[in-house]
Chimera marker file (.cmm) of the C-alpha trace (Angstrom):
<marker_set name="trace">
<marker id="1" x="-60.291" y="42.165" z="7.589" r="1" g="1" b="0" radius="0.5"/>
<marker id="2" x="-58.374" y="38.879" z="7.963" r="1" g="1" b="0" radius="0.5"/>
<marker id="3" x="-54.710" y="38.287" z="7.456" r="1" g="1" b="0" radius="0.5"/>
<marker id="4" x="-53.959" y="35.677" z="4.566" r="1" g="1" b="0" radius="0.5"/>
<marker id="5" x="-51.637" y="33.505" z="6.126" r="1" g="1" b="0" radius="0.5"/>
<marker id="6" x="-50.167" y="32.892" z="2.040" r="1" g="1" b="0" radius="0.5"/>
<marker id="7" x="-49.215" y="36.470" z="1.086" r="1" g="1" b="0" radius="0.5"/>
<marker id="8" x="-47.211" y="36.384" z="4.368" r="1" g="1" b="0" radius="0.5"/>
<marker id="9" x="-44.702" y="33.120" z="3.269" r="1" g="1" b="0" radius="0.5"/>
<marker id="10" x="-44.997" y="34.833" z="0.022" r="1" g="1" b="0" radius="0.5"/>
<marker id="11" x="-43.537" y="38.172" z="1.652" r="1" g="1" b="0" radius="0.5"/>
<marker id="12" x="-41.018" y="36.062" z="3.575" r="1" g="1" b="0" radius="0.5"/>
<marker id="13" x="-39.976" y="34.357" z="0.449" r="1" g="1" b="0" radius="0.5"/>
<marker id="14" x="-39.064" y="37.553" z="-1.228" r="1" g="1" b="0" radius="0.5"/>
<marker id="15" x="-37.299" y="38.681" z="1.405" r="1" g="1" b="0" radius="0.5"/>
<marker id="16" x="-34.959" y="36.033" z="1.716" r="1" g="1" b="0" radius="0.5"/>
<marker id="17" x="-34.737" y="35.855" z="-2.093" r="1" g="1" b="0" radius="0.5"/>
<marker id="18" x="-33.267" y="39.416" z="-1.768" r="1" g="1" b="0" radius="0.5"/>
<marker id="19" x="-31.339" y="38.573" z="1.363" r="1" g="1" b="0" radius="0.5"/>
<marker id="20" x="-29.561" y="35.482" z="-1.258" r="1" g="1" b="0" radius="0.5"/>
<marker id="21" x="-28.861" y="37.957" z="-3.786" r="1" g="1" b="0" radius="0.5"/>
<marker id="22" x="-27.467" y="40.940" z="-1.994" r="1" g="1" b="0" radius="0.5"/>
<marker id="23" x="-24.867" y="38.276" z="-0.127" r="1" g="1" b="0" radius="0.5"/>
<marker id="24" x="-24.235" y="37.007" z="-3.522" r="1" g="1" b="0" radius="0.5"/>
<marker id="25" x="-25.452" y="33.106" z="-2.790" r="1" g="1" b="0" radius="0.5"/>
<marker id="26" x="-27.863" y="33.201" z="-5.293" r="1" g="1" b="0" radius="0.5"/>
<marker id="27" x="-25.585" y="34.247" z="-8.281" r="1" g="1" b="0" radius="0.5"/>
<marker id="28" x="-23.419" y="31.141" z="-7.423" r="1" g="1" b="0" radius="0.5"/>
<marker id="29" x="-22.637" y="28.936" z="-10.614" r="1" g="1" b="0" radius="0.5"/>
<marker id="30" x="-21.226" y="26.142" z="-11.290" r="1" g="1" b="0" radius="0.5"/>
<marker id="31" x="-18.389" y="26.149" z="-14.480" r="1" g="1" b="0" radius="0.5"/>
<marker id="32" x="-20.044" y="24.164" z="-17.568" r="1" g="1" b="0" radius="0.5"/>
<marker id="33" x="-17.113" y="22.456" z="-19.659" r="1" g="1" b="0" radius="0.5"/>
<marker id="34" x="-16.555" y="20.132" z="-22.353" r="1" g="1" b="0" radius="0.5"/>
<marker id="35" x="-13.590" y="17.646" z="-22.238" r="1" g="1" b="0" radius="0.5"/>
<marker id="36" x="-12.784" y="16.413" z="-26.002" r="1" g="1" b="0" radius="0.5"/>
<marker id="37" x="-9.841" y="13.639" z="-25.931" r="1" g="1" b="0" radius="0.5"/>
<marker id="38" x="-7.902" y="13.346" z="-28.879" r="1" g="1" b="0" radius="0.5"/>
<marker id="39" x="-4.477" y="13.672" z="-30.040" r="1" g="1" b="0" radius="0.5"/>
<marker id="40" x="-4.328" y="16.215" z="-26.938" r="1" g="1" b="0" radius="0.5"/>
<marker id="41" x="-7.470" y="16.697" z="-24.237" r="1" g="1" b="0" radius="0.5"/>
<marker id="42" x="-8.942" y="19.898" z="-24.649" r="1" g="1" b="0" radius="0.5"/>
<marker id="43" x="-11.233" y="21.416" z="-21.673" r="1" g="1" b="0" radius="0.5"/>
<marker id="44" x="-13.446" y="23.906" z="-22.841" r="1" g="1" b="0" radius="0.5"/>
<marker id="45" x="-14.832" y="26.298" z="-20.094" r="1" g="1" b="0" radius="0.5"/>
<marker id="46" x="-17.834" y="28.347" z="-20.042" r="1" g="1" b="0" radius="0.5"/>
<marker id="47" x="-16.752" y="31.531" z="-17.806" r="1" g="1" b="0" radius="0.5"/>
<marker id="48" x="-18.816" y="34.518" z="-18.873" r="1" g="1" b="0" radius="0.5"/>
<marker id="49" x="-18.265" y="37.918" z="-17.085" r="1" g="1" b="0" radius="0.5"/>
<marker id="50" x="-14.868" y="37.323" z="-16.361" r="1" g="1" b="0" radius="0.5"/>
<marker id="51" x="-11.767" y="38.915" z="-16.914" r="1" g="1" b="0" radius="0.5"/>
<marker id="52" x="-8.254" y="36.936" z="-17.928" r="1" g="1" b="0" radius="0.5"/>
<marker id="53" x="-6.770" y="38.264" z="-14.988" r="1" g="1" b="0" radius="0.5"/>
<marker id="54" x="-9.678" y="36.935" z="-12.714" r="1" g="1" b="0" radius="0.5"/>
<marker id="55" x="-8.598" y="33.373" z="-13.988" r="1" g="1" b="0" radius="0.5"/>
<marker id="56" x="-6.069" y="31.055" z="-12.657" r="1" g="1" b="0" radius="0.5"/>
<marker id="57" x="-5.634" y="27.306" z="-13.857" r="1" g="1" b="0" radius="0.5"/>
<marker id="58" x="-3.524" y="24.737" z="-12.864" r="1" g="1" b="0" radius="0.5"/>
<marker id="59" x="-2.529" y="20.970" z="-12.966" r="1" g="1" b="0" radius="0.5"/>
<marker id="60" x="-1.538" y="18.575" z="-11.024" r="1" g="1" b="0" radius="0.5"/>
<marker id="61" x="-0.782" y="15.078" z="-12.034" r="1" g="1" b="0" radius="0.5"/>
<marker id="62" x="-3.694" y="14.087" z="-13.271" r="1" g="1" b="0" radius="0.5"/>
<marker id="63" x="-6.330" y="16.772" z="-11.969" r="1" g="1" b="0" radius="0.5"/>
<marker id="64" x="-7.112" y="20.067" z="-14.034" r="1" g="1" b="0" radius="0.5"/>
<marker id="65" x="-8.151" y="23.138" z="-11.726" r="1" g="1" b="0" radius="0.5"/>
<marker id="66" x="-9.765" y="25.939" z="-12.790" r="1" g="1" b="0" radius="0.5"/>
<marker id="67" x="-10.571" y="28.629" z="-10.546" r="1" g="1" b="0" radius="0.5"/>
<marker id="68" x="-12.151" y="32.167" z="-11.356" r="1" g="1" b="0" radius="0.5"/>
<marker id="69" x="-12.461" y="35.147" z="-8.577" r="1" g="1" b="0" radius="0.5"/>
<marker id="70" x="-14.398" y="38.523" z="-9.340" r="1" g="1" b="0" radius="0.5"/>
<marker id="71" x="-15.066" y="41.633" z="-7.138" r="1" g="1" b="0" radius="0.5"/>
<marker id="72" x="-17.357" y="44.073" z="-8.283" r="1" g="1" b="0" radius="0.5"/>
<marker id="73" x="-18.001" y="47.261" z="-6.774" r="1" g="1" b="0" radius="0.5"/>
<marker id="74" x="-20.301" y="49.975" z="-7.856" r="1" g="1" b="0" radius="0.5"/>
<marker id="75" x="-20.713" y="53.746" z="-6.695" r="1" g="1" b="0" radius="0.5"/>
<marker id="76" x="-24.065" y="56.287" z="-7.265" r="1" g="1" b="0" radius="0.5"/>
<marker id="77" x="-23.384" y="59.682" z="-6.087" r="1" g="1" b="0" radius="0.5"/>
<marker id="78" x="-26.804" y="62.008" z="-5.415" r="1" g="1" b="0" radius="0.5"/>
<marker id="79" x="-27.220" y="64.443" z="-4.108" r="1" g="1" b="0" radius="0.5"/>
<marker id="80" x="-29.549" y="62.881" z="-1.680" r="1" g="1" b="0" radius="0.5"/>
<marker id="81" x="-27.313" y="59.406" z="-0.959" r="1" g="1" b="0" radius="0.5"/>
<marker id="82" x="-24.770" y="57.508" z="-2.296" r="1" g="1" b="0" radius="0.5"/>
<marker id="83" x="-24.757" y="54.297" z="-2.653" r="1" g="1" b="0" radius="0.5"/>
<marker id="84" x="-21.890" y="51.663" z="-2.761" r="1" g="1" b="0" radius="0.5"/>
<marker id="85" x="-22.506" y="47.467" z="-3.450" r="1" g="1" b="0" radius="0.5"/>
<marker id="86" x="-20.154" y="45.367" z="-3.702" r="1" g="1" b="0" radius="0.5"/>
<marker id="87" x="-20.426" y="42.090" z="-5.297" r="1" g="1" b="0" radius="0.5"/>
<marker id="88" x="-17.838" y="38.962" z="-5.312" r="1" g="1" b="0" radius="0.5"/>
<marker id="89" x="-18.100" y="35.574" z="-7.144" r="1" g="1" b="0" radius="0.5"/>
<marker id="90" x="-15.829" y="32.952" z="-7.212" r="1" g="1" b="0" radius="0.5"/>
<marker id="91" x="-16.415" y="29.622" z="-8.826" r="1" g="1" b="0" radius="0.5"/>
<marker id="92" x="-13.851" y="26.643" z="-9.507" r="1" g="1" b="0" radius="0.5"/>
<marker id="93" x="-14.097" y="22.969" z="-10.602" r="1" g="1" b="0" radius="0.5"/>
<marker id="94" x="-11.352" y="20.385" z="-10.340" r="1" g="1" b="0" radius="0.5"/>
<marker id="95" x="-11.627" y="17.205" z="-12.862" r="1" g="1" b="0" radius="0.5"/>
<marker id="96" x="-9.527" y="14.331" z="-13.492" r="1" g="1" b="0" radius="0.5"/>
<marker id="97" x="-7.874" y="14.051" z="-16.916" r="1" g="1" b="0" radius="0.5"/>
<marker id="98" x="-8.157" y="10.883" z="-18.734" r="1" g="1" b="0" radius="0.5"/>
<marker id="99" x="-4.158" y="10.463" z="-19.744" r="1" g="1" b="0" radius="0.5"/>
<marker id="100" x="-0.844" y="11.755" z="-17.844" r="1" g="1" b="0" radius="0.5"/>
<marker id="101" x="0.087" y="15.546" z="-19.686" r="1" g="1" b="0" radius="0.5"/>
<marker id="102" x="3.055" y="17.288" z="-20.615" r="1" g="1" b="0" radius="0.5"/>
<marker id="103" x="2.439" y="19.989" z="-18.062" r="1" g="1" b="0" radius="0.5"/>
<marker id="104" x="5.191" y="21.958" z="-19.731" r="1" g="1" b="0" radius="0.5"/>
<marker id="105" x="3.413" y="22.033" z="-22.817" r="1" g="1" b="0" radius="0.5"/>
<marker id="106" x="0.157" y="22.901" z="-21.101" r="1" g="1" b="0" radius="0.5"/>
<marker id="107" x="-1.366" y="25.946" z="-23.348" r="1" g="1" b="0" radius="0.5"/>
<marker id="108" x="-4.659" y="28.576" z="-22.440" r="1" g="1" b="0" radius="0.5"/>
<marker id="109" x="-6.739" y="30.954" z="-24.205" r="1" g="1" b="0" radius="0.5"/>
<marker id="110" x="-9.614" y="32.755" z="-23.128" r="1" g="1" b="0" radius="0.5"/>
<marker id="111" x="-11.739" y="34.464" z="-25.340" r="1" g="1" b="0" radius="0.5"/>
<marker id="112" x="-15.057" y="36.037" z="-25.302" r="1" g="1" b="0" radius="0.5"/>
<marker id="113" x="-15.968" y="34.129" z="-22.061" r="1" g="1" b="0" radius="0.5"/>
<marker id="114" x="-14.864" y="31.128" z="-22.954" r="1" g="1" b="0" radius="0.5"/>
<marker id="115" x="-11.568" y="29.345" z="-21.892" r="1" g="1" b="0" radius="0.5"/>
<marker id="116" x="-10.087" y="27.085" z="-23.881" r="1" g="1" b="0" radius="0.5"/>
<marker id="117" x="-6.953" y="24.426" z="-22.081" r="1" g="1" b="0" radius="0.5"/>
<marker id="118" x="-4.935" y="22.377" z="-24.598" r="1" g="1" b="0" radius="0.5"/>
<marker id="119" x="-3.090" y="19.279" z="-22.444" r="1" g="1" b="0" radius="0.5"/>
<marker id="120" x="-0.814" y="17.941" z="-25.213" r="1" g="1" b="0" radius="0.5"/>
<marker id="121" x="-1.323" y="14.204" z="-23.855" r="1" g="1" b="0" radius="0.5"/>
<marker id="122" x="2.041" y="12.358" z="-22.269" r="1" g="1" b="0" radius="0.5"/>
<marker id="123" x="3.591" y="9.448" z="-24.324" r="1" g="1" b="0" radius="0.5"/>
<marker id="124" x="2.253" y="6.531" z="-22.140" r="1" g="1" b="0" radius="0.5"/>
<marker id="125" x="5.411" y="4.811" z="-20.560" r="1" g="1" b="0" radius="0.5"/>
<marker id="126" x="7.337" y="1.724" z="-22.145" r="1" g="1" b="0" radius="0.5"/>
<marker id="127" x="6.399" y="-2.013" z="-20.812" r="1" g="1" b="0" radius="0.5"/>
<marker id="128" x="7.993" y="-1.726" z="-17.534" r="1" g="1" b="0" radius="0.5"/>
<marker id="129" x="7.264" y="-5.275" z="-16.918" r="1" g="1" b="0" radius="0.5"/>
<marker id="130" x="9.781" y="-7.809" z="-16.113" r="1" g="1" b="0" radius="0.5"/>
<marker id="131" x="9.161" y="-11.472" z="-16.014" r="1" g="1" b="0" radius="0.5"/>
<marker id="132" x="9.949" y="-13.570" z="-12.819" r="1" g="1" b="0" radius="0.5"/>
<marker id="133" x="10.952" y="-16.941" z="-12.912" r="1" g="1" b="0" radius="0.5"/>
<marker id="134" x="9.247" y="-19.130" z="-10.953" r="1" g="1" b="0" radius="0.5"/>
<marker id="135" x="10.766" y="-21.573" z="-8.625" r="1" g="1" b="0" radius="0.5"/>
<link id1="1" id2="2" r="1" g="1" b="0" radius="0.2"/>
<link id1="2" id2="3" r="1" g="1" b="0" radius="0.2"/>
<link id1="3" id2="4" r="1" g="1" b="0" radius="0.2"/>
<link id1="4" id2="5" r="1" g="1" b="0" radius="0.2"/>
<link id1="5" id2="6" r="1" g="1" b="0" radius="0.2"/>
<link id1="6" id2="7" r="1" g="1" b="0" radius="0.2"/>
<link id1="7" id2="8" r="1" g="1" b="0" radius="0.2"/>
<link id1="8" id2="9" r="1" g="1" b="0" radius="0.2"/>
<link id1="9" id2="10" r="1" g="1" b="0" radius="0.2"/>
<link id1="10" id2="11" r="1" g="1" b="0" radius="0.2"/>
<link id1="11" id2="12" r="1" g="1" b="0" radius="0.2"/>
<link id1="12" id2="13" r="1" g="1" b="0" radius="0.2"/>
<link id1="13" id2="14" r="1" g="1" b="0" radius="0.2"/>
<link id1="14" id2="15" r="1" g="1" b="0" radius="0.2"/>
<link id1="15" id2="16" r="1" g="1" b="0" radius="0.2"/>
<link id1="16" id2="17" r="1" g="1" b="0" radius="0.2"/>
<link id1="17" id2="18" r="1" g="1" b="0" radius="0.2"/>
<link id1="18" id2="19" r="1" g="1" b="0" radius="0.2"/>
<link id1="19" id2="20" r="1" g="1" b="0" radius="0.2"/>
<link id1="20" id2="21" r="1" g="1" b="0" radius="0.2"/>
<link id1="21" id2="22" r="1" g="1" b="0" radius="0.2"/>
<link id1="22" id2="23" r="1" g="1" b="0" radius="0.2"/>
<link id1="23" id2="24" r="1" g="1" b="0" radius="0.2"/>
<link id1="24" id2="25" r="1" g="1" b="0" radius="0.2"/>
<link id1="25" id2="26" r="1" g="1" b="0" radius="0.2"/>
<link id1="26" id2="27" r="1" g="1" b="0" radius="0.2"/>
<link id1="27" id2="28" r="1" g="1" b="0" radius="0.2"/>
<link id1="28" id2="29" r="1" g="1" b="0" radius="0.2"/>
<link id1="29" id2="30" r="1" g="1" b="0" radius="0.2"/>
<link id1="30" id2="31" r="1" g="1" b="0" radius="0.2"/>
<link id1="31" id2="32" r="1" g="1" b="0" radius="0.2"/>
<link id1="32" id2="33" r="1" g="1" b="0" radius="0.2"/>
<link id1="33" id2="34" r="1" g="1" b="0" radius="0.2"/>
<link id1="34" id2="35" r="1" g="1" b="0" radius="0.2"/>
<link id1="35" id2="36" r="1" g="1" b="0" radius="0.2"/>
<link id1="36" id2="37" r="1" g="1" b="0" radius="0.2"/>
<link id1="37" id2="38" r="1" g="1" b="0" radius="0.2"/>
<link id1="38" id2="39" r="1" g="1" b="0" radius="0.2"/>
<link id1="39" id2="40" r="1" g="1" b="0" radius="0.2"/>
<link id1="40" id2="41" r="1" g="1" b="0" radius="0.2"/>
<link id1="41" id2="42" r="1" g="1" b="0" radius="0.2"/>
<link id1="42" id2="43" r="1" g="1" b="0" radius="0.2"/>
<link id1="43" id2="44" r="1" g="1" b="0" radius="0.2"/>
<link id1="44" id2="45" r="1" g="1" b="0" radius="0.2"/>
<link id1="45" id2="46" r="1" g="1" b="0" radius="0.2"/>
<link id1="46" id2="47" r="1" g="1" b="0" radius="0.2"/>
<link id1="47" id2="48" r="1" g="1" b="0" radius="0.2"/>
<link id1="48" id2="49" r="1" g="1" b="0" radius="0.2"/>
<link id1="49" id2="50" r="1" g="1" b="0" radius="0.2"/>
<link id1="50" id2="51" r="1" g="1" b="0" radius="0.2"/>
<link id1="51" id2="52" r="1" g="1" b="0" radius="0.2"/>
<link id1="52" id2="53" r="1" g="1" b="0" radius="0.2"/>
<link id1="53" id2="54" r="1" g="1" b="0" radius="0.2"/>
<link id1="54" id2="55" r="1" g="1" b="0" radius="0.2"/>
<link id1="55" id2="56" r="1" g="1" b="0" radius="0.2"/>
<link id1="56" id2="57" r="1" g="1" b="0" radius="0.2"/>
<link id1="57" id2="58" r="1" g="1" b="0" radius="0.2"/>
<link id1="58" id2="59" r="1" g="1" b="0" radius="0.2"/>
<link id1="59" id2="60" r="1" g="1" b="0" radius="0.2"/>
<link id1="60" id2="61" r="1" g="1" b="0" radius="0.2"/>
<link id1="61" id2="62" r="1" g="1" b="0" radius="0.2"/>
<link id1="62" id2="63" r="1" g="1" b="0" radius="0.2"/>
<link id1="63" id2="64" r="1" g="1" b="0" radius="0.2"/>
<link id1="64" id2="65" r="1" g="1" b="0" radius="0.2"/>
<link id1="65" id2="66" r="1" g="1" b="0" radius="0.2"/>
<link id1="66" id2="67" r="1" g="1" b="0" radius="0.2"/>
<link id1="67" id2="68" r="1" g="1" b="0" radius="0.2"/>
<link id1="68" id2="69" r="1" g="1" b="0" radius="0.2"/>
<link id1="69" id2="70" r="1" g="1" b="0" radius="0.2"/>
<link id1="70" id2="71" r="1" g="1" b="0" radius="0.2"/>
<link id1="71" id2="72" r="1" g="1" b="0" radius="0.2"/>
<link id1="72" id2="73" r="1" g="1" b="0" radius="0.2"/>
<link id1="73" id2="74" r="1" g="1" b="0" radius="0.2"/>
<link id1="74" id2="75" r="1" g="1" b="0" radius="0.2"/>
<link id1="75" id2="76" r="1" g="1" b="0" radius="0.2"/>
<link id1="76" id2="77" r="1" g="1" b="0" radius="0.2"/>
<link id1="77" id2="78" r="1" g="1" b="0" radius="0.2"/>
<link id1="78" id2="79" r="1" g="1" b="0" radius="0.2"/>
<link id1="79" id2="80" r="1" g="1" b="0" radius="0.2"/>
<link id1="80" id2="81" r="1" g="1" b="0" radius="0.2"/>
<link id1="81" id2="82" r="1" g="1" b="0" radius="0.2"/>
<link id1="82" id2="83" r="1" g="1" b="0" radius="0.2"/>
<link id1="83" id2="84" r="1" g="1" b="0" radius="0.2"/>
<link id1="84" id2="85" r="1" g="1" b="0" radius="0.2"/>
<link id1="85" id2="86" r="1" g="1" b="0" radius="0.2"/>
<link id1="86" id2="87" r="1" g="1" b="0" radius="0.2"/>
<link id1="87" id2="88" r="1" g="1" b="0" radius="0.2"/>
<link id1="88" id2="89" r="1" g="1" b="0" radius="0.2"/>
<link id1="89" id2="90" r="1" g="1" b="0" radius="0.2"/>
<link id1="90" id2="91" r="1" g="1" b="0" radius="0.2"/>
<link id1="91" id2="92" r="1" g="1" b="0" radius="0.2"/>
<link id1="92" id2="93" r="1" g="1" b="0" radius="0.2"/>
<link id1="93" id2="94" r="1" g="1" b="0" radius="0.2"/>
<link id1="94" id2="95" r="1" g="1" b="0" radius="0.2"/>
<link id1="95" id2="96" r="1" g="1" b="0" radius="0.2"/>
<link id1="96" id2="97" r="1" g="1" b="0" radius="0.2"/>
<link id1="97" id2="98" r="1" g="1" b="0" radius="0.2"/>
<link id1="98" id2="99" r="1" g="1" b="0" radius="0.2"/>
<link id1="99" id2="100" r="1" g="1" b="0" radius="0.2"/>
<link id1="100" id2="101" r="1" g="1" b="0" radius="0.2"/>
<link id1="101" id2="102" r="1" g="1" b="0" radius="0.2"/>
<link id1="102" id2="103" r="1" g="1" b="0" radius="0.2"/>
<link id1="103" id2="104" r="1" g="1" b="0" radius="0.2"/>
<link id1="104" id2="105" r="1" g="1" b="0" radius="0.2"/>
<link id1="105" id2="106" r="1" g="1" b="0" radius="0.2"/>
<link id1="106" id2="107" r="1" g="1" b="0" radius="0.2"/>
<link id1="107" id2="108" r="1" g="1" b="0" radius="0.2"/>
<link id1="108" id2="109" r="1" g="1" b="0" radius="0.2"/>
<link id1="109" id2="110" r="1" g="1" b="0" radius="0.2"/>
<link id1="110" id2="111" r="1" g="1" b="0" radius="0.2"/>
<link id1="111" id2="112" r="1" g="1" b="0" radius="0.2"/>
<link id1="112" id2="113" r="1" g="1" b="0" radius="0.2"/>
<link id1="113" id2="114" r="1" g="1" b="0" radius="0.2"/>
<link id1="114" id2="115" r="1" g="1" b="0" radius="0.2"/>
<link id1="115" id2="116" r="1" g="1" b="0" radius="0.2"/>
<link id1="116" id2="117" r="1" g="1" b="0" radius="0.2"/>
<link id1="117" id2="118" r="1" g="1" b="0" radius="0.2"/>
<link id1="118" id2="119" r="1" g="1" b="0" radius="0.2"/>
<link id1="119" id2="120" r="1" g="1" b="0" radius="0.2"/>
<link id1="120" id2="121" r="1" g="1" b="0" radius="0.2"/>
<link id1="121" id2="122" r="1" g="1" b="0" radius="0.2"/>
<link id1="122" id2="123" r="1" g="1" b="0" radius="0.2"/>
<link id1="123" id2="124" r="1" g="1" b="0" radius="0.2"/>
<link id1="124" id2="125" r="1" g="1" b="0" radius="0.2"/>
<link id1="125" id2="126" r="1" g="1" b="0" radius="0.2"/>
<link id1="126" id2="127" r="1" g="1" b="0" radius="0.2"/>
<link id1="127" id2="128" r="1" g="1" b="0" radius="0.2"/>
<link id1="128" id2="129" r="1" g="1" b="0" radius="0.2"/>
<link id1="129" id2="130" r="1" g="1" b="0" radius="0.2"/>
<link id1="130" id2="131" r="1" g="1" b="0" radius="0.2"/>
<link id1="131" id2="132" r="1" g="1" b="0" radius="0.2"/>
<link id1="132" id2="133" r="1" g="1" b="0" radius="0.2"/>
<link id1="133" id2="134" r="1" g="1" b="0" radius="0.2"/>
<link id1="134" id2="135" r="1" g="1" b="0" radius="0.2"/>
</marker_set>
């Protein structure tokens, strides 16, 4: 009987497909978001499976980080084995806001696997120009 050359990649192709998912590579995502600006810009961030305390967000000048960090670990007990995996994903996405924020004013909720930043926009600074007299 002769080897099919196909069913082998297609072997090799599931093993590395499991390879991808028991390192965790192949549950990477990338954070989906909406920016609305308005009276204040609001980010709105798609984080499902996450916990609150998994979060952290930040700002910095102009940039908006938000950064999310999960370890899972699960246990079987048999009687025959046991059986541990561990899991970790960590996503984050930096974007530049379109106005200067009152970082003091900076408020988050996250609800339902969504998080929700309101950046209560910066009154733009007074006409700082000065006129020069030309010689």
């Amino acid at each position: 009987m002769q080897r099919n050359p196909f069913d082998e990649i297609e072997d090799l192709f599931d093993r590395m497909g499991r390879s991808f998912e028991e390192s965790g590579i192949g549950r990477f995502q990338d954070i989906s978001l909406d920016v609305v600006d308005d009276e204040a810009i609001e980010v709105v961030a798609d984080l499902p499976g996450f916990e609150k305390d998994d979060l952290d967000v930040s700002v910095s000048g102009r940039r908006l980080t938000i950064a999310a960090d999960r370890e899972e670990s699960s246990e079987v007990d048999d009687e025959q084995y046991v059986r541990r995996e561990r899991s970790q994903r960590s996503v984050s996405r930096t974007i530049t806001l379109p106005a200067e924020v009152v970082r003091d004013e900076v408020t988050a909720s996250y609800k339902n696997g969504v998080l929700t930043v309101t950046l209560p926009k910066a009154e733009p600074a007074g006409d700082d120009s000065t006129e020069i007299d030309i010689e």
